[in-house]
N, C-alpha and C positions, 0 to 999 in steps of 0.2 A: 504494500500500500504506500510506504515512506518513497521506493520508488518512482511511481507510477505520480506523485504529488511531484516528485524533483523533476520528473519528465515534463508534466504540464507548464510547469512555474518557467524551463530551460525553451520549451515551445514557445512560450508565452512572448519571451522574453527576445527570442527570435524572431518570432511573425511582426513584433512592434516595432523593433530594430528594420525589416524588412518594408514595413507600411511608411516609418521616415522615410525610407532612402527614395522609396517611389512617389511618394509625395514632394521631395525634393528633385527629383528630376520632371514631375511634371509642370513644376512651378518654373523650373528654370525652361521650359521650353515652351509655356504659355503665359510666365510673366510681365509684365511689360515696366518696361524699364523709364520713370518719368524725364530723365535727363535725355533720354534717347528721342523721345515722341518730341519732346520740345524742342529740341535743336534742329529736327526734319519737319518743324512747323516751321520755326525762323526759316528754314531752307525755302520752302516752301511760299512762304512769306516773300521772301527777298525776289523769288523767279518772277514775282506776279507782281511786283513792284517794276520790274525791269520792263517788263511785258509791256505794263502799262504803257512807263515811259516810250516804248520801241512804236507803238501804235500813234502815243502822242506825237510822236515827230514824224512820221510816217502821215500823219493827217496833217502837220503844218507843211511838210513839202508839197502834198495834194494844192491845199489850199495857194500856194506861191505856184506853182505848176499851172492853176488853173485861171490863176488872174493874171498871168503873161501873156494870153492873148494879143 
């Protein structure tokens, strides 16, 4: 019986050891990292800034283009 209790407790003590580890790797490959998302917002941010500008002058050359008739 003293056996069969040090077997359960040795299980036990493994399968919990076993549910961290896979909880920790499913964290690290669905976690999301706030330093990360932020920096590829800024990125993000900055392309659509340029964009912008790239159409704004792109529509003042139109505009001078179009009044040199």
């Amino acid at each position: 019986m003293g056996v069969d209790v040090q077997n359960a407790r040795t299980n036990e003590k493994y399968n919990a050891a076993l549910l961290d580890q896979y909880i920790g790797r499913k964290e690290s490959i669905t976690g999301v990292n706030l330093d990360e998302e932020s920096t590829e917002l800024l990125k993000y941010q900055y392309l659509w800034q340029a964009a912008a500008k790239l159409i704004s002058i792109c529509d003042e050359m139109m505009q001078s283009l179009l009044s040199i008739k």
